[in-house]
C-alpha positions as CSV (number, residue, x, y, z in Angstrom):
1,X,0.0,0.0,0.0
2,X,1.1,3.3,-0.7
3,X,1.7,6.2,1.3
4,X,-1.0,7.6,-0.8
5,X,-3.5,5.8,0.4
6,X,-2.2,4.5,3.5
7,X,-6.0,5.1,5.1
8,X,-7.9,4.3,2.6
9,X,-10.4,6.2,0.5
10,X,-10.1,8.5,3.5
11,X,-6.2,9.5,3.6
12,X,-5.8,13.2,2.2
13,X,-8.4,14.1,5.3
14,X,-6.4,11.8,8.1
15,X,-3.2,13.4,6.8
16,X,-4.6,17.0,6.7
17,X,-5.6,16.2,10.4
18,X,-2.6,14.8,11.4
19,X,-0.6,17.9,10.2
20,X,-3.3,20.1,11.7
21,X,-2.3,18.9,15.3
22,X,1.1,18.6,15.0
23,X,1.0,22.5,15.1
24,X,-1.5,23.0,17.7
25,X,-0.2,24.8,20.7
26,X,-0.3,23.4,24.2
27,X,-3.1,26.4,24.7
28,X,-4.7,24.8,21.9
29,X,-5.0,21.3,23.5
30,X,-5.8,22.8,26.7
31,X,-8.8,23.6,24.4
32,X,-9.6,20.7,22.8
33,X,-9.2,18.3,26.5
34,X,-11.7,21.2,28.0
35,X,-14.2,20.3,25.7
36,X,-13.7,17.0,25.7
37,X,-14.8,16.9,28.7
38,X,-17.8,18.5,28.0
39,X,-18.5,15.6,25.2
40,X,-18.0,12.5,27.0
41,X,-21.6,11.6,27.2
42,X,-23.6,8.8,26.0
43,X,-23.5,9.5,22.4
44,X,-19.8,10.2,22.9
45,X,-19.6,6.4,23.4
46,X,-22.2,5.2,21.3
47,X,-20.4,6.9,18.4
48,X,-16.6,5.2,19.6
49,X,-18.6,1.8,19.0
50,X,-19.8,2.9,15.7
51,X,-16.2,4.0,14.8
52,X,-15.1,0.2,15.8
53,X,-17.8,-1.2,13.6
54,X,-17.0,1.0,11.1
55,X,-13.7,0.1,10.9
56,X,-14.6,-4.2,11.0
57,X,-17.1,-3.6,8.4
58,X,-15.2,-1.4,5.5
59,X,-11.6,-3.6,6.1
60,X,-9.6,-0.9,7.9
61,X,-8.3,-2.9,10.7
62,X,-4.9,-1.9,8.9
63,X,-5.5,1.5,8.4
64,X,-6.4,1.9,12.2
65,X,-3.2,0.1,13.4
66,X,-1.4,2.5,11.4
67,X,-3.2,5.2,12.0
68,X,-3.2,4.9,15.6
69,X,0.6,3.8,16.2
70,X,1.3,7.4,13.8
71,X,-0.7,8.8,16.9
72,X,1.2,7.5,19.1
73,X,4.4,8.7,17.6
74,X,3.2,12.3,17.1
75,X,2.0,12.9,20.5
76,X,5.3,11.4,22.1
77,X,6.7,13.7,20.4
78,X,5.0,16.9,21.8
79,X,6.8,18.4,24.5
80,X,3.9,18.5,27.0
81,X,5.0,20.0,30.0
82,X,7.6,22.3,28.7
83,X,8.6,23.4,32.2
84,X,5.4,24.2,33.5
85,X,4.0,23.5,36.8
86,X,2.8,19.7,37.0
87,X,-0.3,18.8,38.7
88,X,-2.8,21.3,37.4
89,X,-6.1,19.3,36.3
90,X,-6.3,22.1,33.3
91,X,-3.2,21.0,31.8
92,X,-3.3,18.3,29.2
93,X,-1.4,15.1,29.4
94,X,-0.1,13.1,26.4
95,X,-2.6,10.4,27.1
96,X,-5.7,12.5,26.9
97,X,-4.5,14.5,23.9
98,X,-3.7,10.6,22.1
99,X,-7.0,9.5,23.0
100,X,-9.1,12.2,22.1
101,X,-7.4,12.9,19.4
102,X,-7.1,9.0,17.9
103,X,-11.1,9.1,18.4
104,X,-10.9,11.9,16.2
105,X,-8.8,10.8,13.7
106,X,-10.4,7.6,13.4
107,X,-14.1,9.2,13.3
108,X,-12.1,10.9,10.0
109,X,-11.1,7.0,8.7
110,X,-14.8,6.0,8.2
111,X,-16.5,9.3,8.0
112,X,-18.1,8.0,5.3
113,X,-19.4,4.9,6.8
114,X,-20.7,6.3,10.2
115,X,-23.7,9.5,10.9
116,X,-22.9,12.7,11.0
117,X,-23.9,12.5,14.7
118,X,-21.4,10.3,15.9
119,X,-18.8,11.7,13.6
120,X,-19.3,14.9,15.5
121,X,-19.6,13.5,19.0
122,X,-16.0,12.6,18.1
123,X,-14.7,15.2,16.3
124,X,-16.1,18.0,18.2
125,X,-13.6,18.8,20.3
126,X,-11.9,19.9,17.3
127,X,-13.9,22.2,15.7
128,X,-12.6,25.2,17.1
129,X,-8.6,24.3,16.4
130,X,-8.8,22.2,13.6
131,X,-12.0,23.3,11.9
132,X,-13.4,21.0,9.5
133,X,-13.0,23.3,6.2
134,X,-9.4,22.9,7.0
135,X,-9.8,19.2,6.8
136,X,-12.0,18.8,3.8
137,X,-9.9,21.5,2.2
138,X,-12.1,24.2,2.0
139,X,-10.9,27.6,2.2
């Protein structure tokens, strides 16, 4: 498989989103945890299983395992605490920022194969840094 299409019929919007975050600021994940945590309801869940089914039913076990271990890489990278005072609940950690934003990302992978409700249960914690014009390439 190429690079190309490394995620599938999806891969120009994973790869826009991956670039997206790699610039977000630590201010800007503050954002994104703080309204996370405003989304983790019962849709919020409901919509992480349709993800998963998603993913069983249109053959992207692959594409997940790649997209997530890319995930992990680019968030191990980030340099999360950057001197700052540990302990504050505000303060995002590396796990949160991965997990939120592999829900994300993988809501992108079979957008087209889930609703528009439980692709914005997960991507909504997003709109405001990486809005989705940006994504879909509208300027």
């Amino acid at each position: 498989m190429s690079d190309e299409d490394r995620f599938g019929p999806r891969t120009l919007a994973v790869r826009r989103f991956l670039e997206a975050i790699q610039a977000l600021t630590i201010e800007q994940w503050r954002e994104v945890i703080a309204a996370w945590r405003t989304t983790v309801t019962d849709a919020w869940h409901d919509a992480d299983s349709a993800v998963a089914a998603a993913v069983t039913e249109s053959d992207r076990r692959q594409a997940r395992e790649e997209l997530l271990s890319e995930m992990e890489d680019l968030t191990r990278r980030k340099r999360w605490n950057r001197g700052e005072a540990t302990g504050d609940a505000a303060q995002p950690t590396e796990r949160t920022a991965q997990y939120v934003a592999s829900l994300a990302a993988l809501a992108l992978l079979v957008r087209d194969r889930i609703t528009r409700r439980d692709f914005d249960a997960l991507y909504s914690p997003f709109m405001g840094a990486v809005p989705l014009a940006m994504i879909d390439g509208v300027h």
